[in-house]
C-alpha positions, 0 to 999 in steps of 0.5 A, a space after each residue: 429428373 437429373 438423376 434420369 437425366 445423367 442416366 439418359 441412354 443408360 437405362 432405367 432407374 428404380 424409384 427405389 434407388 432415386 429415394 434413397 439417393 435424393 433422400 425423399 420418401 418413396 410415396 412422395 417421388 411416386 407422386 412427382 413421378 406420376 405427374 411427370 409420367 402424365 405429361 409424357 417427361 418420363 416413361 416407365 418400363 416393367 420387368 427385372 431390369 425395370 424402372 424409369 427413364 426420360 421419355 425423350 432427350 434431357 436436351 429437349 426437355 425444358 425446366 418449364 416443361 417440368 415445373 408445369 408438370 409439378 406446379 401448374 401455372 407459374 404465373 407470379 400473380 393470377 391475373 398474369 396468366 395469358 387470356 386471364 381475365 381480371 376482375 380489376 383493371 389496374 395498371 399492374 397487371 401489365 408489370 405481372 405479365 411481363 414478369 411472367 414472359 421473363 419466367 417463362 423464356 428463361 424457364 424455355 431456355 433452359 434444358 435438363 441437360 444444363 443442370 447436369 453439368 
C-alpha cells in the first residue's frame, strides 16, 4: 500500500515488481491484494501498461481501513467488539473497549499518506 501510495497519480504498479521489491512471494501479495481490492482500497487495470493503483487518494485512506481489510475486527479482546455480547459480566470489559476506542481513533487518524513520508 505504500509502495501505491508513493506511486499515486503516477500510474499502476505490477504485482510482480512490488514482490520483488518488498521481497514477499507473488501468491501472498495476490491474497493481500484480493482482500484490499474487495474493500474497494486499491483497483486494478488490465492491459501493457497495466496493474494496481489506489483506489482513491492515499490522504483518504485511513491504516484502519487497511488493517480491517487484512485482519478483521481489531478489537484486543472479543468481547470489546461495539454491540458484542459477552457471555460474562466482568468489570474488564469496560478496560477492553476503551482500549479498542483508543486503537481504532489512532488507527482513523492516521493516513496512508503519513507512512510515506
Amino acid at each position: 500500500m505504500i509502495q501505491l501510495a508513493r506511486n499515486y497519480k503516477k500510474g499502476s504498479l505490477s504485482l510482480t515488481k512490488i514482490a520483488k521489491s518488498e521481497g514477499i512471494s507473488l501468491g501472498y501479495l495476490e491474497r493481500l491484494v484480493a482482500q484490499l481490492k474487495n474493500k474497494d482500497l486499491v483497483k486494478s487495470l488490465r492491459g501493457v501498461s497495466g496493474g494496481y493503483s489506489l483506489s482513491r487518494s492515499p490522504q483518504k485512506i485511513s491504516i484502519r481501513e487497511i488493517f480491517e481489510a487484512l485482519e478483521g475486527s481489531l478489537a484486543p479482546y472479543y468481547c470489546a467488539e461495539m454491540g458484542s455480547k459477552c457471555l460474562r459480566d466482568c468489570g474488564a470489559r469496560q478496560v477492553w473497549q476503551k482500549l479498542d476506542e483508543a486503537i481504532m481513533t489512532t488507527l482513523s487518524k492516521i493516513k496512508l499518506n503519513d507512512l510515506t513520508k
